[in-house]
C-alpha positions as CSV (number, residue, x, y, z in Angstrom):
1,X,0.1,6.9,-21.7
2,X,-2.6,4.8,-20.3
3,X,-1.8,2.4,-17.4
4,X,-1.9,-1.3,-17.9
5,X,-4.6,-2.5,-15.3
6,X,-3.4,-5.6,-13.6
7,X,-5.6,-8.7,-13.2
8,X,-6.9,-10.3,-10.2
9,X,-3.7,-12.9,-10.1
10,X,-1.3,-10.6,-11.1
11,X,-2.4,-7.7,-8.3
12,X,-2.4,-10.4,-5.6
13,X,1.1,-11.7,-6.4
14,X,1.9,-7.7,-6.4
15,X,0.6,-7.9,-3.1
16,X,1.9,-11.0,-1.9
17,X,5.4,-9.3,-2.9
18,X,5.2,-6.0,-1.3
19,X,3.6,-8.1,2.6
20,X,7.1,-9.9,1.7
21,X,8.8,-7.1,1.3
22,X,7.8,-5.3,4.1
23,X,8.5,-8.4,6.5
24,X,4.1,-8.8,7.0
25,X,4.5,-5.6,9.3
26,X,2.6,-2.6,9.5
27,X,5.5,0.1,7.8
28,X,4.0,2.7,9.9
29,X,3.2,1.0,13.9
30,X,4.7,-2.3,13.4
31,X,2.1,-4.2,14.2
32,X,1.0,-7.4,11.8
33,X,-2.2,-7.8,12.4
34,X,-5.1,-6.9,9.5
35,X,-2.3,-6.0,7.1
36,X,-3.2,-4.0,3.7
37,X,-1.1,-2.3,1.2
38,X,-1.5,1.3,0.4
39,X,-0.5,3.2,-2.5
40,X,1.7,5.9,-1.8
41,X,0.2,7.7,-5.6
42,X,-3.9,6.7,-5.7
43,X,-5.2,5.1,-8.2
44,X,-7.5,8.1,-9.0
45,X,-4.7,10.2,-9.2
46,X,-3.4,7.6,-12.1
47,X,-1.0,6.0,-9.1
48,X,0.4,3.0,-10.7
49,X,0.2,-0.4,-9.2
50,X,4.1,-1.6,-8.8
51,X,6.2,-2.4,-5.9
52,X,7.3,1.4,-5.6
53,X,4.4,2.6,-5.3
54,X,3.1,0.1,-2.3
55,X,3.3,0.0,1.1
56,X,2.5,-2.1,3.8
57,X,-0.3,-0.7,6.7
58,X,-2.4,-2.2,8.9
59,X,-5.9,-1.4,8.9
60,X,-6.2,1.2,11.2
61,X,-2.8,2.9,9.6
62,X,-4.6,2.6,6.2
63,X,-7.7,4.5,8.0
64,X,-5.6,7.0,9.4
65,X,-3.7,7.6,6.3
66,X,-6.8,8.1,4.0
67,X,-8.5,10.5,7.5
68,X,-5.7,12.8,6.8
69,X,-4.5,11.9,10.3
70,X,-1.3,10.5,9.1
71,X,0.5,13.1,7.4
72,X,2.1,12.6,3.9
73,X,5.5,13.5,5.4
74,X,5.3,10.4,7.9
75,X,5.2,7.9,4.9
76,X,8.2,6.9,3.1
């Protein structure tokens, strides 16, 4: 099955949710400053873009994350 590829307002409102969710903090340091949201299952490996699959990092988190610094086991 191919996955539906949301548009621009649609993946922002995703976004908007999942910062909401997440109370605008960093789900691994806490911090809220430069927050991004992650997915858990990449895109390239056909990760889907819904609220499960999202979490809340700040930039240097995100960084970490994608360095292999942050182990998978640390994320939720």
């Amino acid at each position: 099955m191919k996955r539906r590829r949301l548009d621009s307002a649609e993946y922002q409102e995703l976004h908007r949710r999942v910062l909401e969710r997440d109370s605008w903090r960093c789900q691994l340091c806490g911090t809220r400053a430069e927050l991004q949201v992650h997915h858990l299952e990449l895109r390239a490996q056909l990760g889907a873009d819904v609220e499960d699959n999202l979490l809340t990092v700040c930039a240097a988190c995100h960084r970490a994350i994608h360095l292999k610094e942050i182990k998978d086991s640390v994320l939720p």
